[in-house]
C-alpha positions in Angstrom: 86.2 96.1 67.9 85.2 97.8 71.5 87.8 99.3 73.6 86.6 100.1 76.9 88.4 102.3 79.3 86.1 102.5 82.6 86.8 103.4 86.5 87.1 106.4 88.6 90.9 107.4 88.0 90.4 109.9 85.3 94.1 110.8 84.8 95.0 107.0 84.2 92.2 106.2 82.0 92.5 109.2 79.6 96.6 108.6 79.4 95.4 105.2 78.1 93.1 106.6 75.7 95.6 108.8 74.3 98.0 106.3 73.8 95.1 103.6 72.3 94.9 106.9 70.1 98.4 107.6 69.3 98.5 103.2 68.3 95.9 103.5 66.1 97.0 106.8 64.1 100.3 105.2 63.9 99.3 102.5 62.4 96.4 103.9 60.6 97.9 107.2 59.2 95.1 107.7 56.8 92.2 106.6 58.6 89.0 108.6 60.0 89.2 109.6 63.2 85.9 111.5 65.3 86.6 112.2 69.0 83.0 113.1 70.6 82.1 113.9 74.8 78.2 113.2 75.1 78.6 114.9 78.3 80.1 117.8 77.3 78.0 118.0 74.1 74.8 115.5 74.1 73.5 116.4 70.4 76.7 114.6 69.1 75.6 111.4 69.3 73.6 112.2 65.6 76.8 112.7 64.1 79.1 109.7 65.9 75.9 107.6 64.1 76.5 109.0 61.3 80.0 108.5 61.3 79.8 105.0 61.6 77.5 104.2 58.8 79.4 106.2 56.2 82.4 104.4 54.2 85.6 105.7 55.1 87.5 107.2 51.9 90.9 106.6 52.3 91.5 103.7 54.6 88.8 100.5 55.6 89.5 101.3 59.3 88.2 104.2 61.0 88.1 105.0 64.9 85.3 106.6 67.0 86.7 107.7 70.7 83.6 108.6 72.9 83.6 109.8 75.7 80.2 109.0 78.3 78.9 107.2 75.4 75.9 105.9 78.5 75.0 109.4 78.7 72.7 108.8 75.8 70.3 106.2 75.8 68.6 106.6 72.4 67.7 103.1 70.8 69.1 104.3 67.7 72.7 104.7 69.0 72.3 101.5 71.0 71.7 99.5 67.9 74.2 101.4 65.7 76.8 100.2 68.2 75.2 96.8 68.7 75.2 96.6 64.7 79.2 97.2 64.4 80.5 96.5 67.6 82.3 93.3 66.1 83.1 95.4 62.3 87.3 94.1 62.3 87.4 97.6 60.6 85.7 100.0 63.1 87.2 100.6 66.5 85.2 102.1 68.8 86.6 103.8 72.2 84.6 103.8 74.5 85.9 106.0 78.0 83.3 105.5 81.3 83.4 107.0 84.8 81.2 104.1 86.3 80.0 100.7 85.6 78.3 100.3 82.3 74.4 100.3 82.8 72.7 97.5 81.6 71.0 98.8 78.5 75.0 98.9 77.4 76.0 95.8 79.0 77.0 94.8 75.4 79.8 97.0 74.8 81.8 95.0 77.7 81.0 91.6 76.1 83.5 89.5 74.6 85.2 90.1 71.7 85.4 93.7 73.8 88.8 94.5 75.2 88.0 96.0 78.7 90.5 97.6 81.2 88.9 99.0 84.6 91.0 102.0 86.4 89.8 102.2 89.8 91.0 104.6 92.7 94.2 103.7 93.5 95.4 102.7 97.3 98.1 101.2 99.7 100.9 99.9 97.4 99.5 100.8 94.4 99.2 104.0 95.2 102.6 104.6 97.2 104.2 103.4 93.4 102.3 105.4 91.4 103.5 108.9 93.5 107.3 107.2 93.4 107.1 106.6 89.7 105.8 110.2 88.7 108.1 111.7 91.2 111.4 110.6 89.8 111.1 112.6 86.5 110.3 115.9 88.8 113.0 114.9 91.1 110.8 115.1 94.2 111.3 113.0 97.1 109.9 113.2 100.6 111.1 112.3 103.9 109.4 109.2 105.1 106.8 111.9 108.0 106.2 113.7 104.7 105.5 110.9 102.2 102.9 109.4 105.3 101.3 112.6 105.2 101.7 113.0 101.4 99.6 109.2 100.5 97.5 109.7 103.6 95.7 113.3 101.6 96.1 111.6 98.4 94.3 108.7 100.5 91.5 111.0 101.9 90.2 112.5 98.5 89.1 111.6 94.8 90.7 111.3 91.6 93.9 110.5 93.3 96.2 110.2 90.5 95.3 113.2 88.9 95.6 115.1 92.5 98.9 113.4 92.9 100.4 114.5 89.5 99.2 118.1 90.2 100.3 118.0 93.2 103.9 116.6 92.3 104.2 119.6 89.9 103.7 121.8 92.1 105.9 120.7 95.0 108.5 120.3 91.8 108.2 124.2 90.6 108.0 125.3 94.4 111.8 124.6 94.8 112.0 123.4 97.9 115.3 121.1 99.7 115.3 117.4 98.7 113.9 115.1 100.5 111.1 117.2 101.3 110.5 117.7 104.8 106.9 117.4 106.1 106.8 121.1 107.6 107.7 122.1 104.1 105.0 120.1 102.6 102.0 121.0 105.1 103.2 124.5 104.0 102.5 123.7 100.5 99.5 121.2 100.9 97.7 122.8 104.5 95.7 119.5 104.8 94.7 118.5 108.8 96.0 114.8 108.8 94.9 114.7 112.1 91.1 114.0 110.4 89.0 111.7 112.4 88.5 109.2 110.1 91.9 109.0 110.2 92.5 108.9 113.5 90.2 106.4 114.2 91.3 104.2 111.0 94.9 104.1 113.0 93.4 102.3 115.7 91.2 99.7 113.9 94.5 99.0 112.9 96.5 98.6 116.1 95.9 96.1 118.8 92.3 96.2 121.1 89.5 94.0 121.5 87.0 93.9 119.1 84.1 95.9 121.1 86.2 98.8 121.2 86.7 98.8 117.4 83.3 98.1 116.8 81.9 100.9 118.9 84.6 103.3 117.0 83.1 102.0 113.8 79.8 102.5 114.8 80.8 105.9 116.0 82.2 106.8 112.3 78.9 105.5 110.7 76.8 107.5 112.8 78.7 110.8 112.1 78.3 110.3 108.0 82.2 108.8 107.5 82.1 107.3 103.8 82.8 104.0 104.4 84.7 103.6 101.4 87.0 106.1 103.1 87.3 104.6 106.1 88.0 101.2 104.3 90.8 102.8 102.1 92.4 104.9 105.1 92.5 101.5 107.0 94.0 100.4 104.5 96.8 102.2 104.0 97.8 101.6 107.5 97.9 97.8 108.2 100.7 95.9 108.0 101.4 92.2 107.5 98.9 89.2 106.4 95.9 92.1 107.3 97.5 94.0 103.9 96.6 90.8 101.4 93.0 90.2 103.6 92.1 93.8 103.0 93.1 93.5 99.6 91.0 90.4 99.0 87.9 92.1 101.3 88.8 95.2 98.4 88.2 92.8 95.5 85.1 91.3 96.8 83.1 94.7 97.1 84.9 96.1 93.8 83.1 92.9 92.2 79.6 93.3 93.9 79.8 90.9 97.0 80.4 92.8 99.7 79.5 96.6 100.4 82.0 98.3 102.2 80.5 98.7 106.2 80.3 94.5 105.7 84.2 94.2 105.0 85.1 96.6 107.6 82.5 94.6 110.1 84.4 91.1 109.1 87.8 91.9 109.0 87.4 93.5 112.5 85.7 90.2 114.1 87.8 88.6 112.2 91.1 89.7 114.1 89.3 89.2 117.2 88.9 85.2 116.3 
């Protein structure tokens, strides 16, 4: 059986893997267990091979948890997985940063259980920070929590960034709600960054020329538009929250790239 844990949001995806972990163990308390990083160590993948031809001795199920198992693209640990993939009594756990290449395709084919953990934003992300702030009793005042998801917003790996950062405004003491001097104290962050800046007003009111030439503006100075696209969204309100999220979805699943959404849903509004 495949397990497959892939997406940008490190902190996410490895607290699922530990807990896929923690299952198994429990359920399997005798069972072999090999944990590898090809990454980390690219030799490895001799001995994961090797640890799934040879019988387990004490139990029938055994577990190998690996970690940038693409990172190696030697046939022979293509077809060892290919070989066992469906074995009822090996689980393999498979951890990815990025999309599966297509040599590996296989390992996200059904029967494979497959669970992406992408970047979070808007919503998503504004309940993630709530959720891991109540056990550290943080809260913010609303200017601070603005500024707060709009850094978290602005850089990668935004769960693990928020959890760090959560600890730290936790241990620093400071009056609840926190106040957003307190915070830019803490986190010294400009939020006055011009993607930013401009992201507020594609999404106020204008006429769509003026949006387009900021756009254009952003493009020609290097802006990501992937960051432009989630700053924007975190700051539009209404029916343009669910359209965003739908534009979101589209280039997530390969048919749209990012400057595209951004270019519709601005003509859009102007329809």
């Amino acid at each position: 059986m495949v397990l497959l844990l892939q997406g940008p949001d490190s902190y996410r995806r490895n607290r699922k893997l530990r807990e896929l972990v923690a299952t198994f163990q429990a359920k399997h308390a005798h069972a072999d267990l090999m944990d590898v990083d090809f990454e980390e160590e690219p030799d490895a993948w001799v001995r994961a091979c090797e640890f799934i031809l040879q019988p387990s001795l004490f139990s029938s199920a055994k577990m190998l948890v690996v970690r940038a198992a693409t990172a190696i693209n030697e046939k022979v640990w293509r077809v060892v997985l290919k070989e066992h993939r469906d074995d009822k009594h090996f689980f393999l756990l498979v951890s990815e940063q990025g999309k599966l290449p297509k040599p590996f395709a296989f390992l996200a084919e059904p029967p494979a259980k497959v669970q992406e953990f992408l970047e979070l934003a808007g919503k998503f992300l504004d309940t993630f920070v709530l959720k891991e702030a109540k056990p550290r009793a943080v809260a913010f005042a609303p200017d601070a929590k603005r500024f707060f998801l709009e850094y978290l917003t602005a850089h990668p790996d935004r769960s693990c960034r928020a959890v760090n950062e959560l600890e730290r405004i936790s241990l620093a003491g400071l009056p609840i709600p926190v106040s957003l001097p307190d915070l830019q104290k803490l986190i010294p962050w400009g939020a006055t960054d011009e993607v930013f800046r401009v992201a507020r007003m594609l999404a106020g009111a204008g006429s769509a020329g003026s949006k387009l030439a900021l756009l254009e503006q952003l493009f020609a100075a290097g802006a990501e538009p992937g960051k432009i696209f989630n700053s924007l969204a975190y700051q539009v309100r209404g029916d343009a929250v669910v359209r965003l999220a739908d534009y979101d979805v589209s280039v997530k699943s390969g048919g749209l790239e990012y400057e595209e959404a951004l270019l519709d849903f601005i003509l859009a509004d102007a329809v």
